[in-house]
N, C-alpha and C positions, 0 to 999 in steps of 0.2 A: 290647885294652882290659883293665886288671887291674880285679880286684872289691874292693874296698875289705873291709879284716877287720877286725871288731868280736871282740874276746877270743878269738882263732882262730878264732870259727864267719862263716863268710857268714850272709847274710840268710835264705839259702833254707833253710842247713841250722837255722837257729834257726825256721825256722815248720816245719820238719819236727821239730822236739824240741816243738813243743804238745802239750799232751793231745791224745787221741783225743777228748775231751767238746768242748773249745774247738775242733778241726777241722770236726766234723758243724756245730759251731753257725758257722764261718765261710761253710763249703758253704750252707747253710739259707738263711743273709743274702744269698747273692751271688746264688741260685737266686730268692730272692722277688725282688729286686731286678728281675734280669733280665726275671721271668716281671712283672715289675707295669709296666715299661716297655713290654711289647711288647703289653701288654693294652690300651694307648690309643692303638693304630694304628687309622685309621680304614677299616673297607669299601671297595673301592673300588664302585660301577655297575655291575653287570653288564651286558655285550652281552644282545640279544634273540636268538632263534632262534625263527622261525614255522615251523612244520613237520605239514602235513596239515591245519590249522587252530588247531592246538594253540604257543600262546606259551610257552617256555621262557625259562632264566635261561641264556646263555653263561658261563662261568666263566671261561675264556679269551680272549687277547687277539690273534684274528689278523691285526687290521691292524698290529699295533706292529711285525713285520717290516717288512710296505711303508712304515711313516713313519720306521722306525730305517734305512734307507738313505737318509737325507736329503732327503725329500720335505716338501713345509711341511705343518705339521698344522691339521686345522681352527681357525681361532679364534672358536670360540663361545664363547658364555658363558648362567648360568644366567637372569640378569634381567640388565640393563643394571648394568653396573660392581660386578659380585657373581663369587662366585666358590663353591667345595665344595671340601672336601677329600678328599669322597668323588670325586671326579671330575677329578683330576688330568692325564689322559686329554683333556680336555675334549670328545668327544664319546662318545655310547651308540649302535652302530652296531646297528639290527634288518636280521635274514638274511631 
């Protein structure tokens, strides 16, 4: 595939001919960007773990091996015809 040339430079070598000022402030832009998309990912449920008497937060996910081998997943849900997006998952397994 040939690169198409504008005044002898490629594309890449003409965003590499930017200032150093307009580079940082391209970085800056694409950094916020990124960092502001990923900041309205939702939680998901934690699993429980009861252990001695004491309830914990699982962080981890270890039925999603045994349902990622093809087994059906539960089909619950939170109230009749509702759903979360913190719970994708659809169920919260307590240990």
């Amino acid at each position: 595939m040939s690169r198409q040339r504008y005044n002898h430079y490629t594309i890449e070598s003409t965003i590499l001919l930017l200032p150093k000022s307009v580079m940082k402030l391209l970085l800056s832009i694409t950094l916020a960007l990124v960092t502001a998309i990923s900041a309205f990912a939702t939680a998901q449920s934690p699993d429980r773990i009861v252990y001695k008497g004491n309830e914990r937060m699982l962080f981890s996910n270890p039925l999603e091996g045994y349902y990622s081998s093809g087994r059906k997943r539960p089909d619950f849900m939170i109230a009749p015809l509702t759903t979360s997006t913190g719970n994708w998952r659809g169920y919260v397994a307590t240990w």
